[in-house]
C-alpha positions in Angstrom: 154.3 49.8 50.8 150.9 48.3 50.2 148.6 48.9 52.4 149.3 52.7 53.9 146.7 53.5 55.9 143.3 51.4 57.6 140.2 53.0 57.2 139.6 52.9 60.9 135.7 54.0 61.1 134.9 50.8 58.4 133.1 47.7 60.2 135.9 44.6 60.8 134.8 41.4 60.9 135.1 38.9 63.2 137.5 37.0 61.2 139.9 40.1 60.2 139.8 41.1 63.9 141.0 38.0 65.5 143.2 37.1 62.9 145.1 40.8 62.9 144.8 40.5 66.8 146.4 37.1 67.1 149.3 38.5 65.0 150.1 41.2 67.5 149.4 39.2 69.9 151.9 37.2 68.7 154.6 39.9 68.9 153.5 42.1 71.8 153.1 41.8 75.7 152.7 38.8 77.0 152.5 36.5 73.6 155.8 37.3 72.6 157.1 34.8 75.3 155.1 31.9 73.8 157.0 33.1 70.3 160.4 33.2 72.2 160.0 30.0 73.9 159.3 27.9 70.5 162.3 30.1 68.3 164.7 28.7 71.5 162.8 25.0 71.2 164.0 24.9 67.7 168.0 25.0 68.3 166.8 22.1 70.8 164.9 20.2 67.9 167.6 20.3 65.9 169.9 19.5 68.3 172.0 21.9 68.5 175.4 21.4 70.7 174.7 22.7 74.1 177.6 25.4 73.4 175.9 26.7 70.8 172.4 26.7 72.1 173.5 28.3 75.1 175.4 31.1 72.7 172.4 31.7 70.7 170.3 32.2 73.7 172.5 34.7 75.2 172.9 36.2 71.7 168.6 36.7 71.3 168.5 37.7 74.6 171.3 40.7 74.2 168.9 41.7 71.0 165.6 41.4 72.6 166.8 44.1 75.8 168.8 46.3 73.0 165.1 46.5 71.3 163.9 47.4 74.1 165.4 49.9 74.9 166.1 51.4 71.8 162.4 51.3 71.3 161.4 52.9 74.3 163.9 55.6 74.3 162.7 56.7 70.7 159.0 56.7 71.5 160.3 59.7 74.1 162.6 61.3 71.5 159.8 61.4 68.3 157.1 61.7 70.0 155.1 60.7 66.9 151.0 60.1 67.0 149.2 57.3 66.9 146.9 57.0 63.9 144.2 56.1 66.0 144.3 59.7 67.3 143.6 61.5 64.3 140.6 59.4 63.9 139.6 60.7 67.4 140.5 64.1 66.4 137.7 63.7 63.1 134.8 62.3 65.7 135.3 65.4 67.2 136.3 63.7 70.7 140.0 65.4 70.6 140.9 68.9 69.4 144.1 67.6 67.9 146.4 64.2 68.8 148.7 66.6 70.5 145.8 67.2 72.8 144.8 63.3 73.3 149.0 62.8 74.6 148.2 66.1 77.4 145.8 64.3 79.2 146.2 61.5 81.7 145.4 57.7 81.7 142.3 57.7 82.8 141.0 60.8 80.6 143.1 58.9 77.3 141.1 55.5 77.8 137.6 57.8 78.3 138.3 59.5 74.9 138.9 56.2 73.3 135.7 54.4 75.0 133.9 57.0 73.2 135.1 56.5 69.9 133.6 52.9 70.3 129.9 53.7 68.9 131.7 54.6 65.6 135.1 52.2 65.4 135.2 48.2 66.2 135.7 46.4 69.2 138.6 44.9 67.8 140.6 48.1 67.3 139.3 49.7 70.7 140.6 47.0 72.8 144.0 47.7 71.6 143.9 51.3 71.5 143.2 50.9 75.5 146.1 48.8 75.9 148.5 51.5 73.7 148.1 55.2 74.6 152.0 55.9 74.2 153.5 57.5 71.1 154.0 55.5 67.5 157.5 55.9 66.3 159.0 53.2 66.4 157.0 50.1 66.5 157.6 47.6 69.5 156.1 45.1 67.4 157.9 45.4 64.4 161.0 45.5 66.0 160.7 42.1 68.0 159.6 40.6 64.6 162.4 42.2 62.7 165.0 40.9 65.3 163.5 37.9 64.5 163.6 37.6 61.3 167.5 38.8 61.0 168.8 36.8 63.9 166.7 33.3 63.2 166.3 33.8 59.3 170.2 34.3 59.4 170.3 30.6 61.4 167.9 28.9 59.2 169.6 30.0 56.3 172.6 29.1 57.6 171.6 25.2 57.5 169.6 26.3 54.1 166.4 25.8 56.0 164.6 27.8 53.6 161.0 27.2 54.8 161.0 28.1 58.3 163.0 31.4 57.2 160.0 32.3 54.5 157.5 31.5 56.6 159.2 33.8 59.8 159.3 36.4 57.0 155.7 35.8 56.3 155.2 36.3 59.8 156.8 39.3 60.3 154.9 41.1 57.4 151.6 40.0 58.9 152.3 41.9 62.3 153.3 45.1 60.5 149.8 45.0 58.8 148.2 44.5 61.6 149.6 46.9 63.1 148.5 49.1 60.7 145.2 47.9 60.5 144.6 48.1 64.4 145.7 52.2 64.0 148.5 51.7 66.2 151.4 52.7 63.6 152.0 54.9 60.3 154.1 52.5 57.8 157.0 55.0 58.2 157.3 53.5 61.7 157.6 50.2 60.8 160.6 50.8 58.2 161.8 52.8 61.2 161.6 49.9 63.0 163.5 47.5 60.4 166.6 49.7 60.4 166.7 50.0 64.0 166.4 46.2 64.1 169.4 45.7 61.3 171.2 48.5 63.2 170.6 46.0 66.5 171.9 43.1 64.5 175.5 44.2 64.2 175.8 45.3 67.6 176.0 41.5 68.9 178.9 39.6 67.1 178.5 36.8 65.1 180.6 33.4 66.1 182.7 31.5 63.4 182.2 27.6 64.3 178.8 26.3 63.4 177.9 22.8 63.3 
């Protein structure tokens, strides 16, 4: 709601641009496995009942494939720019975004290598990585799924720390995110109602210990 939009031609420094990297890196392909593997230690550090432990993993993991998939079948249904491609369209590079999505892999990464006299290194090495459609955010839907399904379990024990700071978390993805070019904010509350909307599909169990 608070930060919109990135001015994505404006110098980043070091700093920003490892930090706001490290975040998606955080929730995105392959560092989302190092944030999986220490939410699953937790249950184990608490020690959890193996029932239990066993039922929350099979739980996260239903949520985690429902994401998935509910985010790459929307991608292909929307359609929806990146807003690094607009930028591309004002240096002139592309005619329009709808033109950047027409060409192939090899022409989409040439067109971004040539926005890289006038936009960071820090942004242009994602933009490689991500030459798919916006709506709705990967990201922000692993971090959401997060947040609902270990903020609930934190709660739950009135852990109120770890559940602030995963909320914490969570927001600092979406910014960077939105910093990086890669999504309009629109896609990230997209992305927080198809994560709620995830939630209830996976049943909740009574007995807690």
């Amino acid at each position: 709601m608070f930060y919109s939009q990135a001015n994505l031609a404006a110098p980043a420094s070091d700093v920003a641009g490892q930090f706001f990297s490290a975040l998606t890196f955080s929730a995105g392909k392959p560092g989302f496995l190092i944030t999986v593997s220490v939410l699953m230690a937790i249950p184990l550090l608490l020690k959890v009942p193996r029932q239990q432990f066993l039922k929350l993993g099979v739980q996260f993991a239903i949520l985690l494939v429902l994401s998935f998939a509910a985010k790459s079948g929307l991608k292909h249904l929307t359609e929806v720019p990146r807003p690094y491609t607009y930028e591309l369209e004002a240096l002139g590079i592309v005619s329009s975004p709808e033109d950047f999505y027409q060409l192939d892999e090899k022409g989409k990464d040439h067109a971004v290598m040539e926005a890289r006299q006038h936009v960071s290194e820090w942004r242009i090495q994602h933009w490689l990585g991500e030459t798919n459609y916006s709506l709705p955010s990967g990201h922000t839907i692993f971090v959401a799924v997060c947040v609902v399904f270990w903020g609930g379990f934190f709660l739950r024990r009135r852990h109120y720390v770890p559940a602030a700071a995963l909320i914490v978390w969570a927001t600092g993805v979406g910014v960077s995110r939105i910093w990086l070019g890669m999504h309009w904010p629109t896609d990230l509350l997209a992305s927080v109602g198809c994560a709620a909307l995830l939630y209830l599909c996976v049943p909740e169990w009574q007995s807690e210990s």
